[in-house]
N, C-alpha and C positions, 0 to 999 in steps of 0.2 A: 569907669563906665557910669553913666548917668542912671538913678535910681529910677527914672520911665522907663528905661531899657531895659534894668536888669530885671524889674518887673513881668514887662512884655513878655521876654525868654523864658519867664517859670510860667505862667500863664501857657504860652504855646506847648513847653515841656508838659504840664497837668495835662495837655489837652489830647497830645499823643499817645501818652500812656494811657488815658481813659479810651481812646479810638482804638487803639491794639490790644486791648485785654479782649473785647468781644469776640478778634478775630482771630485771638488766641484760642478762644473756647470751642472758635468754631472750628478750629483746622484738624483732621479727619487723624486719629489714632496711630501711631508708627507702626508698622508691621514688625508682629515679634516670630521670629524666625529661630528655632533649635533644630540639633542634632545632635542626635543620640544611640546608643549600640543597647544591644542585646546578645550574648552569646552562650551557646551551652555545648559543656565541654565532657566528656569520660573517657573513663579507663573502663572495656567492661573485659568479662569472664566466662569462658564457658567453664560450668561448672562439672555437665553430664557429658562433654565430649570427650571419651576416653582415648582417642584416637590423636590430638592435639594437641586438647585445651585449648582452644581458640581464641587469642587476645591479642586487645589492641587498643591504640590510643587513638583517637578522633572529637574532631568538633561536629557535632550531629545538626550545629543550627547555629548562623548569625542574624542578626537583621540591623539593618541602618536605619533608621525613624528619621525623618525631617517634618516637622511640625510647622504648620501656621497658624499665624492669631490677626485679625485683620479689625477693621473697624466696620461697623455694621451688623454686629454679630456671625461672620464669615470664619473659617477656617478650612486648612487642610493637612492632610497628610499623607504622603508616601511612605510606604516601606519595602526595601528589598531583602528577600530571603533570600539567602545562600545555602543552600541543600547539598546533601548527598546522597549522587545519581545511583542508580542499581550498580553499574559499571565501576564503582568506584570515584570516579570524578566529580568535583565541585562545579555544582551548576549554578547559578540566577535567574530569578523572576521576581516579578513585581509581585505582593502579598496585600499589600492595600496601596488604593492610589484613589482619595476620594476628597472631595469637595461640602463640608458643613454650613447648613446656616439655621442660627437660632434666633427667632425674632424677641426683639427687646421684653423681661418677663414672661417670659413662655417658658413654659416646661415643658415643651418640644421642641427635638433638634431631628433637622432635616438633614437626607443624607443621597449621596449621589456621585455611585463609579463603581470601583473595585472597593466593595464595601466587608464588614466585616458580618457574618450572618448570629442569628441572636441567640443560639444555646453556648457555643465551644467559646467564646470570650471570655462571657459571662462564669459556666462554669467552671474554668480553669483561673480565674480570679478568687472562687469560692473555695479551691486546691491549693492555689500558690505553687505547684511542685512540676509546671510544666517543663519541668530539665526533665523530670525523670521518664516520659515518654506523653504519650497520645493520650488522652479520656477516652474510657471504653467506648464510646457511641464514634469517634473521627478512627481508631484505631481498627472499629470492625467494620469501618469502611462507609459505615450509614451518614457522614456527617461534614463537612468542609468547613473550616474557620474563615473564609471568602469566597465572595462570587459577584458574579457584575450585577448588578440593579441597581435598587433605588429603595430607600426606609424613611423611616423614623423613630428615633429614641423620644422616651418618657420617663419622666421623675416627679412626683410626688411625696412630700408630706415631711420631711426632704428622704428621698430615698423608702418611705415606708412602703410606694408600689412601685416599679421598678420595669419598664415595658421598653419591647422593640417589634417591628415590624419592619418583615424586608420581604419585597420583588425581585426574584434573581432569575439570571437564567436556567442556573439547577445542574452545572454541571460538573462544578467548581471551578475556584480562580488558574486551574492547574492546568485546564484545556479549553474552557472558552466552548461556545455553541457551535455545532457544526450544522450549515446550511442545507437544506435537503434533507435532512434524519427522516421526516417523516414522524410526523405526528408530535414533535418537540414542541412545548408550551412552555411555560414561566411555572415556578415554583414559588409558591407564596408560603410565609415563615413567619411565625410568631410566638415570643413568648413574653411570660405577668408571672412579677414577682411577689409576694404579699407578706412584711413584716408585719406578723402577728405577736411578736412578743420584743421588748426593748432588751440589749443587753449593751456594753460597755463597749460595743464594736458598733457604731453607727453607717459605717460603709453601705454600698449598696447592696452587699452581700451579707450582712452584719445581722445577726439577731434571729433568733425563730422565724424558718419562711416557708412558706408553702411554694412551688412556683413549678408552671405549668408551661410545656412546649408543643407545639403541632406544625405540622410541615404537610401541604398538600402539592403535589408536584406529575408533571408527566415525563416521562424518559421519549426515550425514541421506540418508535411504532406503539406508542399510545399507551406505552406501561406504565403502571402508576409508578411513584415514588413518594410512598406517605410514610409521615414518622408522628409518633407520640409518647412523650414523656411524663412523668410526674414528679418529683422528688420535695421531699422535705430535711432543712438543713438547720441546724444550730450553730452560729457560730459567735465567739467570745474575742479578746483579745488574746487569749493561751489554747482558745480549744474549738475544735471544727471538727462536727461531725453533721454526716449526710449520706442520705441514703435514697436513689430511684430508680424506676422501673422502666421500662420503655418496652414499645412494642410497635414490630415495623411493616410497612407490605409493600413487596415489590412485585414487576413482573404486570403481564396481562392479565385483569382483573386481579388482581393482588393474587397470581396466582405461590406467591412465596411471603410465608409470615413468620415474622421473626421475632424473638424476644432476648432480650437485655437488661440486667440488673448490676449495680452495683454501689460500695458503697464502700465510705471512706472516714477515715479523721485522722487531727493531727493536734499532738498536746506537745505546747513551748513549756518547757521548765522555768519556772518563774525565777526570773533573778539570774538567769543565764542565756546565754547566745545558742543555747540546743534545744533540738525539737526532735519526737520524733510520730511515726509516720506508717499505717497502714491501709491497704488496700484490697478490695476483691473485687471482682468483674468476671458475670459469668454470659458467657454470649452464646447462643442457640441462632443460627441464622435460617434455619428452618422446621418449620414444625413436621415431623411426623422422621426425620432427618438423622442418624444417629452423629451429629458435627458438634454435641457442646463441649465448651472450652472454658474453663476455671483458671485463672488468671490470680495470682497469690502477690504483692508486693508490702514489702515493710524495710523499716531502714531507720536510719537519723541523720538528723542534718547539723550543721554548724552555721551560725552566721559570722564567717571571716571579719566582715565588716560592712556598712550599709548596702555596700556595692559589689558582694562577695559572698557567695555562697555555696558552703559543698555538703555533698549526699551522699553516705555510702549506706548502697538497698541492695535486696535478692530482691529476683522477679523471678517468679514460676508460674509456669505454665503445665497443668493439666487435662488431659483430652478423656473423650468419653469412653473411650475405648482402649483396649491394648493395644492393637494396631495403631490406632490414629499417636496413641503415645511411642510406638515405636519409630513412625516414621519422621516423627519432632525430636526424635530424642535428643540431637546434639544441644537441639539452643531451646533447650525446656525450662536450665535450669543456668540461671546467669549473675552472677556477682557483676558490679557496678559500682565505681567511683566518679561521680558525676559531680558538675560542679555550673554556676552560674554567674557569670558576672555583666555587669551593666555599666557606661560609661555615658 
């Protein structure tokens, strides 16, 4: 081949590498797409049913996560929970189905569907221990982990404030709005996290925080549905503790006010796969009412392996009364072997 030629060829060859690098740069992000599980499983106990002993094996909770990561700063996520119905049977629903977008450097991320509402996340991130049941505030019924609307998340400093805001419909992801209620509005929901102090746990949950919740909302025929929190937390890489208050009103003119305290922590044994783990939660759902409930947990756990975790706790439950204790009495007092794994 003639050296004009073979010239020619590297010349054209330079030239198309330099025209496809730009249009390399520009071609738009691959979609990254996972799938992933969540499942929580026990053995529990009745411990006070003398008539029994009531036990049994069961999965209390799966969920299937499917993740998107898009270009633009877009993503999404679905999840399906698999519950167990009062009946016994395994149901499904949808638990999140929503659509993010966070514009390039921003420290806000925008959010939109079957979204996640901003205390019960949050908080049970600050627990770690959601195998072993519900956080007093979604437990005493004041509280839903989703609902349909529309938010926004916030991070600063990275993590040193810590903010979400959500418009839902207020009824939870469980039943959806019903048309005609009368008097049904949007419930608006907010909470701000405030790292005041650094410790070796940089998370969003990590470190000395003050962090404050409020929920203004109307039910059907015009009844409020307000909540207010406060709590302050410590947490480390070996040690979590935290403790808040809340205080709720329901009803016409808030004619039902309610109060809630609880408070928790959990010390990892340094240099071992154990932890362990207590708990109180005392719930009043009406004031003047004789209905409060003392709520005792503790236990330890084991980390199997990254993706494996098991827990054996007592959970007690006492009431304010002799009656109201007698009429609980079978499932007051319950042993649990609970366990966690992720895939």
């Amino acid at each position: 081949m003639p050296s004009f030629i073979r010239r020619a060829l590297g010349v054209a060859v330079v030239a198309a590498a330099a025209g496809a690098a730009p249009l390399a740069a520009q071609a738009p992000t691959a979609p990254q797409v996972t799938v992933g599980g969540l499942v929580y499983t026990q053995y529990l106990y009745q411990l006070k049913d003398t008539v029994n002993h009531f036990n049994n094996f069961d999965v209390t909770r799966a969920y299937v996560n499917v993740l998107g990561k898009f270009s633009g700063g877009v993503g999404t996520r679905v999840t399906a929970d698999i519950y167990r119905n009062a009946d016994g049977s395994l149901g499904y629903r949808l638990k999140y189905a929503f659509a993010t977008y966070t514009p390039q450097g921003s420290p806000l991320t925008f959010k939109l569907g079957q979204i996640h509402t901003p205390w019960l996340d949050w908080e049970e991130a600050l627990w770690d221990y959601r195998m072993q049941g519900q956080m007093a505030m979604e437990r005493a019924g004041y509280l839903s982990a989703a609902d349909f609307g529309a938010g926004v998340d916030g991070k600063w400093g990275p993590d040193k404030v810590n903010f979400q805001f959500t418009v839902v419909n207020g009824e939870t992801y469980k039943t959806g709005e019903v048309a005609g209620a009368g008097g049904q509005g949007k419930d608006a929901m907010a909470r701000i996290s405030v790292r005041v102090l650094d410790t070796n746990d940089s998370s969003r949950v990590g470190g000395l925080r003050i962090t404050g919740y409020a929920a203004y909302g109307r039910a059907a025929a015009y009844a409020d549905r307000n909540r207010y929190l406060a709590m302050v937390s410590y947490r480390t890489k070996q040690l979590t503790l935290a403790g808040e208050a809340a205080s709720t009103q329901d009803g016409l003119h808030t004619a039902t006010n309610g109060h809630l305290y609880s408070a928790f922590g959990v010390y990892k044994v340094p240099q071992s796969k154990v932890a362990v783990l207590a708990r109180v939660d005392i719930t009043h759902k009406q004031a003047g009412v004789v209905d409060k409930q003392t709520r005792v947990i503790g236990g330890a756990s084991y980390q199997l392996s990254p993706n494996w975790r098991l827990l054996l706790d007592w959970d007690y439950a006492n009431y304010q009364t002799d009656a109201l204790n007698a009429a609980n009495d079978a499932n007051r007092s319950q042993a649990l072997f609970q366990t966690q794994f992720t895939f």
